[in-house]
N, CA, C and O atoms as a CHARMM CRD file, in Angstrom:
* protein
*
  240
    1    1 UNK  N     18.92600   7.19500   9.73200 PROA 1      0.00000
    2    1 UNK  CA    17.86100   8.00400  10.27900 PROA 1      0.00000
    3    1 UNK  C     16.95500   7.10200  11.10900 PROA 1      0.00000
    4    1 UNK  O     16.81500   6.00200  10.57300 PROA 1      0.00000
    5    2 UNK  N     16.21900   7.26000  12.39800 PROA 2      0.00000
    6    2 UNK  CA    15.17000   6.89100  13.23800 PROA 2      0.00000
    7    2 UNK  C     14.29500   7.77800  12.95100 PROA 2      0.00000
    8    2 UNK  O     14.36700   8.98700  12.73600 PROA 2      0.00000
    9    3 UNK  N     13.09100   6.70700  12.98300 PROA 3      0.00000
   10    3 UNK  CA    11.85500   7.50100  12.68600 PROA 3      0.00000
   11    3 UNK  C     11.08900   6.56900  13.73600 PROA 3      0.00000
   12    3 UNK  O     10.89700   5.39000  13.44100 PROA 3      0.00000
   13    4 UNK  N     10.59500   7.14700  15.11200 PROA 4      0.00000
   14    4 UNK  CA     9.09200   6.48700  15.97100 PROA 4      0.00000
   15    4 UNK  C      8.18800   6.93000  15.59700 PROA 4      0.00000
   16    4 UNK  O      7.97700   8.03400  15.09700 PROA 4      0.00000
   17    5 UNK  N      7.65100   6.22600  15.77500 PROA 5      0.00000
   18    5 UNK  CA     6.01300   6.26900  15.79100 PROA 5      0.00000
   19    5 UNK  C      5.18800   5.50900  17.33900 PROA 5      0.00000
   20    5 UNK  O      5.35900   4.50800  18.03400 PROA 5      0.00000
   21    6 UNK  N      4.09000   6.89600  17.29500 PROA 6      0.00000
   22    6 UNK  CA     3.62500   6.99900  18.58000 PROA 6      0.00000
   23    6 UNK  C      1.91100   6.83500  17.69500 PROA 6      0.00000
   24    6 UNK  O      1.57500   7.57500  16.77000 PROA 6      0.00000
   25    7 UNK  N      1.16000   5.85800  18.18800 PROA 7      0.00000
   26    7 UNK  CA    -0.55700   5.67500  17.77000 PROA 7      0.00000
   27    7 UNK  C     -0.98200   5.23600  18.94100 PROA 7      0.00000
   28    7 UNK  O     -0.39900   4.40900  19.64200 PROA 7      0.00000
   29    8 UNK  N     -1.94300   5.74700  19.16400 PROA 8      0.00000
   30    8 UNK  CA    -3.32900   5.16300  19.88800 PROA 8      0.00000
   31    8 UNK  C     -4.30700   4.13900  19.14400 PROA 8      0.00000
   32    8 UNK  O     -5.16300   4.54700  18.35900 PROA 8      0.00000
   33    9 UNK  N     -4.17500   3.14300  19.36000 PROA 9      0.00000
   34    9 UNK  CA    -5.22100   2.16700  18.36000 PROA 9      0.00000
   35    9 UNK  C     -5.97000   1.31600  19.55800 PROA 9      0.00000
   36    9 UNK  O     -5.56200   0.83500  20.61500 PROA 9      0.00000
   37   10 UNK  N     -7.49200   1.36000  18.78500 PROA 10     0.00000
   38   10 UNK  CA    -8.74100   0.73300  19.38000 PROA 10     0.00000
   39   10 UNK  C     -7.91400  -1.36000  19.37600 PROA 10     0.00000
   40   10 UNK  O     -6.86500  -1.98500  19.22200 PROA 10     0.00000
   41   11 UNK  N     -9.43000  -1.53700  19.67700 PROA 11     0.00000
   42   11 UNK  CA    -9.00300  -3.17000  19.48300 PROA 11     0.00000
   43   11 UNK  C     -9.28100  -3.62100  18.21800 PROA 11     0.00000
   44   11 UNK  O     -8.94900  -4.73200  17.80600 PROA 11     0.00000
   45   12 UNK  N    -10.15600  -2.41100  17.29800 PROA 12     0.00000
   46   12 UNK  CA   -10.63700  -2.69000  15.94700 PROA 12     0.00000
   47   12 UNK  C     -9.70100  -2.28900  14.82600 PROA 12     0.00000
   48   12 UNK  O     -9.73000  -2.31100  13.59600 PROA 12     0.00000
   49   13 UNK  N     -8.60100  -1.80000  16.06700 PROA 13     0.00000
   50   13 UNK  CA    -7.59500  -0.50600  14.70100 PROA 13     0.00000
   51   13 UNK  C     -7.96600   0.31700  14.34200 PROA 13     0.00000
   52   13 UNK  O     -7.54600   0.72200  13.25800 PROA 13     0.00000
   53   14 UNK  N     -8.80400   0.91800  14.93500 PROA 14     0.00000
   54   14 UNK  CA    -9.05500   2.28600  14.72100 PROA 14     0.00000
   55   14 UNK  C     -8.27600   3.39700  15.06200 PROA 14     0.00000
   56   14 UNK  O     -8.04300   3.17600  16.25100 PROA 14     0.00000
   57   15 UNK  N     -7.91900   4.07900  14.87700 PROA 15     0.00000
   58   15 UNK  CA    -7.11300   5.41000  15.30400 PROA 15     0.00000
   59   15 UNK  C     -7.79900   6.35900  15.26300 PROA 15     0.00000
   60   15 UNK  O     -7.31000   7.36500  15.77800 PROA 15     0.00000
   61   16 UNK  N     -9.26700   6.49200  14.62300 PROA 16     0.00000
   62   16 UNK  CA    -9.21600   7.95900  14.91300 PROA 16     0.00000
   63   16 UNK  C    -11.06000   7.32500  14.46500 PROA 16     0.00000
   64   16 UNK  O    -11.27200   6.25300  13.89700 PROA 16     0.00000
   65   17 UNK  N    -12.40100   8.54100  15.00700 PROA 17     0.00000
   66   17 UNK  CA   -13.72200   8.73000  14.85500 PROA 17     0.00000
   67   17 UNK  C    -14.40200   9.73400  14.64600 PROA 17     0.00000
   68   17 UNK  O    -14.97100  10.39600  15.51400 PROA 17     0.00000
   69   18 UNK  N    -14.40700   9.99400  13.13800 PROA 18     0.00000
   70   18 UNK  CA   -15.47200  11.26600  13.12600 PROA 18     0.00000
   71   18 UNK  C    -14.47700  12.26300  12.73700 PROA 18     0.00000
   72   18 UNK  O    -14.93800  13.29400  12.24900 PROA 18     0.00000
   73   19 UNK  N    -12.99600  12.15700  12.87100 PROA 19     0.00000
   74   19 UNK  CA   -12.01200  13.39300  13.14400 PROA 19     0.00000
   75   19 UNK  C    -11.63600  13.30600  14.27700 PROA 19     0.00000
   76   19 UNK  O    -10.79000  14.18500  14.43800 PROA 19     0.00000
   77   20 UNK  N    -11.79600  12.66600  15.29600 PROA 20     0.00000
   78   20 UNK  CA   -11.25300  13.06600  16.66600 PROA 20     0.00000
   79   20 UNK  C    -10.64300  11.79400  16.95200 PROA 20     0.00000
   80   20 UNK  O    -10.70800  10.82200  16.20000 PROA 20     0.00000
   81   21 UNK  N     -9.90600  11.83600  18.32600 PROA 21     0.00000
   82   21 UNK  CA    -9.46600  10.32800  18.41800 PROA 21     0.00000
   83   21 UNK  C    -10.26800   9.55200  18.98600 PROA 21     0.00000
   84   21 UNK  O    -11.24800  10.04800  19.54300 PROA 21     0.00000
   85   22 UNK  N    -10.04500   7.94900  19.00100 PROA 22     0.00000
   86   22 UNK  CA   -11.03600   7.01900  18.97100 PROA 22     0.00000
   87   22 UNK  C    -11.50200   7.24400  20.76800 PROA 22     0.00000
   88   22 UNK  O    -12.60700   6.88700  21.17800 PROA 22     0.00000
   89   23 UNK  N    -10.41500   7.90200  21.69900 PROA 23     0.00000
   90   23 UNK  CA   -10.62000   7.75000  22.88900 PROA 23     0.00000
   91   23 UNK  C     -9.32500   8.49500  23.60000 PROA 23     0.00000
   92   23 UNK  O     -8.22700   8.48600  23.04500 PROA 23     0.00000
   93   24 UNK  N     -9.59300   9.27700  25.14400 PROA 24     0.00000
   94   24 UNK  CA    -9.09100  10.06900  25.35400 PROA 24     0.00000
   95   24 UNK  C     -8.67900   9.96500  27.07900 PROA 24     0.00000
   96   24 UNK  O     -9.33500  10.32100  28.05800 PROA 24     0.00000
   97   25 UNK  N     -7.49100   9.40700  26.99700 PROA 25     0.00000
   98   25 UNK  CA    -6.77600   8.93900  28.62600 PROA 25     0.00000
   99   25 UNK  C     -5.38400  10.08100  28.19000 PROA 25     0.00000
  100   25 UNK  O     -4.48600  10.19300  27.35600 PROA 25     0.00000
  101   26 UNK  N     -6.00500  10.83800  29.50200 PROA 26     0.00000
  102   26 UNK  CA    -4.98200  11.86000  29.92100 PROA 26     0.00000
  103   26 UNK  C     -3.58700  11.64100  29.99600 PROA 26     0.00000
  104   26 UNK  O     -2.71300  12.18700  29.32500 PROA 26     0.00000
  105   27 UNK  N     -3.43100  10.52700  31.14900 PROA 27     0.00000
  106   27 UNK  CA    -2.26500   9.97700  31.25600 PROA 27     0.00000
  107   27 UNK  C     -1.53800   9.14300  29.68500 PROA 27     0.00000
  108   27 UNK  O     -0.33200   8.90900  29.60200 PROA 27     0.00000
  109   28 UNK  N     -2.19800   8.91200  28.94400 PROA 28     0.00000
  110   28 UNK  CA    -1.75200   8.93300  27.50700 PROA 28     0.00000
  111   28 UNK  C     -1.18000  10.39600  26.62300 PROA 28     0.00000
  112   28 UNK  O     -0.25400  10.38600  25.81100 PROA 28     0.00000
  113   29 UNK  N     -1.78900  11.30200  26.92200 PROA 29     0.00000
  114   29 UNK  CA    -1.32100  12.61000  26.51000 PROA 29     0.00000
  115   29 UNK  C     -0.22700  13.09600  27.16200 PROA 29     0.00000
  116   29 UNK  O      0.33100  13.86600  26.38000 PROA 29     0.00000
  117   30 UNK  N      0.50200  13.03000  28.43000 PROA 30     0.00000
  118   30 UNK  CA     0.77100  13.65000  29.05100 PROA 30     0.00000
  119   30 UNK  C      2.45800  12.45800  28.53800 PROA 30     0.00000
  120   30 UNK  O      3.50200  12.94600  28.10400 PROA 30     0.00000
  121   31 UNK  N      2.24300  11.05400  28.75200 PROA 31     0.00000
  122   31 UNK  CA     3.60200  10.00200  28.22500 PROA 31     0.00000
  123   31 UNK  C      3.77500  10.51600  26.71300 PROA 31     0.00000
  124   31 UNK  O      4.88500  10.30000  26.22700 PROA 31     0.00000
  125   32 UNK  N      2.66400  11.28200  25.75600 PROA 32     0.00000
  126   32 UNK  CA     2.60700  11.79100  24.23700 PROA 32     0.00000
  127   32 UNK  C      3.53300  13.06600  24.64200 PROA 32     0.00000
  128   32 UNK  O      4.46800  13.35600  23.89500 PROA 32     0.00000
  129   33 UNK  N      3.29400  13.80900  25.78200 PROA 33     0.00000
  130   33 UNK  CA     4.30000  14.79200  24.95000 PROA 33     0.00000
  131   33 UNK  C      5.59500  14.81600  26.30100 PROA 33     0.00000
  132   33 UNK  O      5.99100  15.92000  26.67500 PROA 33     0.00000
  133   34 UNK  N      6.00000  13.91800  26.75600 PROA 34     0.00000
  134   34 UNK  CA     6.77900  13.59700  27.41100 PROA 34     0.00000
  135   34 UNK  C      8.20600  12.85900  26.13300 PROA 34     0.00000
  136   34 UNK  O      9.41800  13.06300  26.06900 PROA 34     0.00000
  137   35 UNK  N      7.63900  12.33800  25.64100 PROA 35     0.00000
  138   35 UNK  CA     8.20000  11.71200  24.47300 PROA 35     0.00000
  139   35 UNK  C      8.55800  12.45800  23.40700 PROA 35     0.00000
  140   35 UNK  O      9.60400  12.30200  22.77800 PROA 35     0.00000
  141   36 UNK  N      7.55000  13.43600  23.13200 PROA 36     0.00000
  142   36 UNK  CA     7.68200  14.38000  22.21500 PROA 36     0.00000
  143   36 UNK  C      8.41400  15.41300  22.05500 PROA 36     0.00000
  144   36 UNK  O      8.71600  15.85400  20.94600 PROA 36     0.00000
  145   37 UNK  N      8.89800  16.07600  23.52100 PROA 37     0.00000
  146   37 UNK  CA     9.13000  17.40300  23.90800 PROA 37     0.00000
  147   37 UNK  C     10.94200  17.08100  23.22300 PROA 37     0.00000
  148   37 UNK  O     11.55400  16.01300  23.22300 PROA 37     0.00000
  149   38 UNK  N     11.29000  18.12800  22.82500 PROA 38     0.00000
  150   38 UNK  CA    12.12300  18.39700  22.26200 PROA 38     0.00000
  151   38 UNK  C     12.81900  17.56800  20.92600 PROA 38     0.00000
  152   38 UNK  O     14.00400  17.42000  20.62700 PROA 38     0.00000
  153   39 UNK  N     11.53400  17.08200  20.24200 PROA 39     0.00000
  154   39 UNK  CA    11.62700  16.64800  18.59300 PROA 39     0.00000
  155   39 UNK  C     11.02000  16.91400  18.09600 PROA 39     0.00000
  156   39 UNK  O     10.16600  17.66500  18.56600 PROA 39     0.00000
  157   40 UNK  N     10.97300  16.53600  16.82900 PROA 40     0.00000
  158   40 UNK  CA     9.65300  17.28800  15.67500 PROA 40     0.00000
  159   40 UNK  C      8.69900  15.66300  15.48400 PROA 40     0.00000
  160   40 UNK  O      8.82500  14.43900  15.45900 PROA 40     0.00000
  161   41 UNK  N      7.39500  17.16700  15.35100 PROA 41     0.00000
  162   41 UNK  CA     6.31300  16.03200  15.47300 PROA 41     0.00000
  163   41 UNK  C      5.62800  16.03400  14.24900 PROA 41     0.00000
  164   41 UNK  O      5.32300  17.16200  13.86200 PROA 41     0.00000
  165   42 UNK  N      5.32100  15.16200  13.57600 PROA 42     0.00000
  166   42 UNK  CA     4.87200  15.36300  11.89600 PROA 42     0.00000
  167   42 UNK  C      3.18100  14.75700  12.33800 PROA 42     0.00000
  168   42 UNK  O      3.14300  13.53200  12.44500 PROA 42     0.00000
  169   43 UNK  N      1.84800  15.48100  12.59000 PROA 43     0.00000
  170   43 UNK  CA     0.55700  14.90500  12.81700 PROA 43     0.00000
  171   43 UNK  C     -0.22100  15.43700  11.57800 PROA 43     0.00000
  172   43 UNK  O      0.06700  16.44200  10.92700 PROA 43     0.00000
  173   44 UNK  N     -1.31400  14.53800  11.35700 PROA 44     0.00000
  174   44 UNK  CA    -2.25100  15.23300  10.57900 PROA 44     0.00000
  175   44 UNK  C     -3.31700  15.97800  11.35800 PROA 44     0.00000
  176   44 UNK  O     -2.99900  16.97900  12.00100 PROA 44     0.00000
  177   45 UNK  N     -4.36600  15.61000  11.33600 PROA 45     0.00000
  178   45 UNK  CA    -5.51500  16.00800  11.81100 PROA 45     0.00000
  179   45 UNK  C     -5.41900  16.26600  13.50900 PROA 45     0.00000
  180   45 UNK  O     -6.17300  16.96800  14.18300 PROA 45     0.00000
  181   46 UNK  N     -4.36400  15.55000  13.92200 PROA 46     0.00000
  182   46 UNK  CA    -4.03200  15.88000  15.35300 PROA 46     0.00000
  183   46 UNK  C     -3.86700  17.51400  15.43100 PROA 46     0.00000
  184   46 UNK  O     -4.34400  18.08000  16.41400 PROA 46     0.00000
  185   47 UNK  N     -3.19600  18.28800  14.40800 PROA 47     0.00000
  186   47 UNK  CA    -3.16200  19.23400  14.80400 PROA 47     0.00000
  187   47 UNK  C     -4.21400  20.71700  15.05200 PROA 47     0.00000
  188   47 UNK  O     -4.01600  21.90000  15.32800 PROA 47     0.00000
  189   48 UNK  N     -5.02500  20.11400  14.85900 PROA 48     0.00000
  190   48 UNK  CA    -6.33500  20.52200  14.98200 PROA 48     0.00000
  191   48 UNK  C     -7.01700  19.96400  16.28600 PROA 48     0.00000
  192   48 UNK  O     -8.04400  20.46200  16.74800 PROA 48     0.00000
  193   49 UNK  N     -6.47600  19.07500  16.74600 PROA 49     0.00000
  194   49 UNK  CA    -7.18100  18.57400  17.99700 PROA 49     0.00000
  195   49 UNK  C     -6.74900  19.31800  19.48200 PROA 49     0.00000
  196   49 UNK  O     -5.67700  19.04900  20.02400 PROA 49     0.00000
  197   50 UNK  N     -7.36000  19.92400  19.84400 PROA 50     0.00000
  198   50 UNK  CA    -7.32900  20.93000  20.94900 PROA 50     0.00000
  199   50 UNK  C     -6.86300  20.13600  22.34500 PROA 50     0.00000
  200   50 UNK  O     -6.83800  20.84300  23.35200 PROA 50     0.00000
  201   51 UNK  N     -6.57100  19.03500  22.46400 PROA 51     0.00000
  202   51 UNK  CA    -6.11300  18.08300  22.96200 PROA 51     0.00000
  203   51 UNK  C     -4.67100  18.01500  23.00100 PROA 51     0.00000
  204   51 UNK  O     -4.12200  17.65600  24.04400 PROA 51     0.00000
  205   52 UNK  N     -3.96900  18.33300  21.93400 PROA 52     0.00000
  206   52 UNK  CA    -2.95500  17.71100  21.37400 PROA 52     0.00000
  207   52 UNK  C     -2.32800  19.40000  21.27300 PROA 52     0.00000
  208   52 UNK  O     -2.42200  19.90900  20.15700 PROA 52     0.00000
  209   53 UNK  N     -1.73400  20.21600  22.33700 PROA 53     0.00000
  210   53 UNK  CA    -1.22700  21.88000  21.93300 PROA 53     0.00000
  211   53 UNK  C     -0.06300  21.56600  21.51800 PROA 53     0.00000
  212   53 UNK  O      0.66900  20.66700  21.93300 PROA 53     0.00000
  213   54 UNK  N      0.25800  22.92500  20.00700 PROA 54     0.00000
  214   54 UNK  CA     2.06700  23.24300  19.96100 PROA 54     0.00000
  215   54 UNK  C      2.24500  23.71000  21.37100 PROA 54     0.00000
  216   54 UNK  O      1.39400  24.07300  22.18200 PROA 54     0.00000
  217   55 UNK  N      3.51100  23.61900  21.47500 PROA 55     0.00000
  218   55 UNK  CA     4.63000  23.85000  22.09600 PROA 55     0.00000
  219   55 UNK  C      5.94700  25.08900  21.65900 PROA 55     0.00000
  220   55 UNK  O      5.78300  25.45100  20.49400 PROA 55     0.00000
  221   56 UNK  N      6.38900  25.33900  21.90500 PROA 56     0.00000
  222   56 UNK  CA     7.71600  26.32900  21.28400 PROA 56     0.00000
  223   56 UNK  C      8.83200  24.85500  21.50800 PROA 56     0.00000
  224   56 UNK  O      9.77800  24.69000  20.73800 PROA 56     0.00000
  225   57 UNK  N      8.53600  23.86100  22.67500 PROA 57     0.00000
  226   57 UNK  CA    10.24400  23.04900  22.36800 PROA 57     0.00000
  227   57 UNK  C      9.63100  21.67800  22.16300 PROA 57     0.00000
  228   57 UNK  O     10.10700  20.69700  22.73300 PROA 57     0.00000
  229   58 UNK  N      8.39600  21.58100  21.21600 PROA 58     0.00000
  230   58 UNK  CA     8.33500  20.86700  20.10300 PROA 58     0.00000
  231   58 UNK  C      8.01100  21.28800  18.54900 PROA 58     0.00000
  232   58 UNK  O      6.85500  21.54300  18.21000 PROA 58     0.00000
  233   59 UNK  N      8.80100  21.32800  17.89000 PROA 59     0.00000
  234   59 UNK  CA     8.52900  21.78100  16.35000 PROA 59     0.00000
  235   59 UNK  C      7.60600  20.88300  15.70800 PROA 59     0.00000
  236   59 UNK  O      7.62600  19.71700  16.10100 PROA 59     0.00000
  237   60 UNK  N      6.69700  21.24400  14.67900 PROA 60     0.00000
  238   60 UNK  CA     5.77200  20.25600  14.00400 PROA 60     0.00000
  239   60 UNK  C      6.00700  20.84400  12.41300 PROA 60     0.00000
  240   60 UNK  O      5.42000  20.31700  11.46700 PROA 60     0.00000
């Protein structure tokens, strides 16, 4: 089995502030579901982030 992993991390290691992510480059979202599109995506709190939409040809 392969398992990737895709994070956004600060220079402090942070991944995430408050609930939201630490910081927000489009062109990072856009290589996120370029990568994503047609696998399953296992997020926590991402999926709540209005940033981050399902899809129908990505399963979560």
């Amino acid at each position: 089995m392969k398992i990737n992993i895709i994070a956004a991390v600060a220079r402090n290691r942070a991944i995430g502030y408050n609930g939201d992510m630490v910081y927000f480059i489009k062109e990072d979202l856009r290589r996120f579901r370029q990568l994503t599109t047609g696998h399953t995506v296992i997020c926590c709190s991402a999926q709540s982030n209005p940033r981050i939409r399902r899809t129908s040809d990505r399963p979560t």
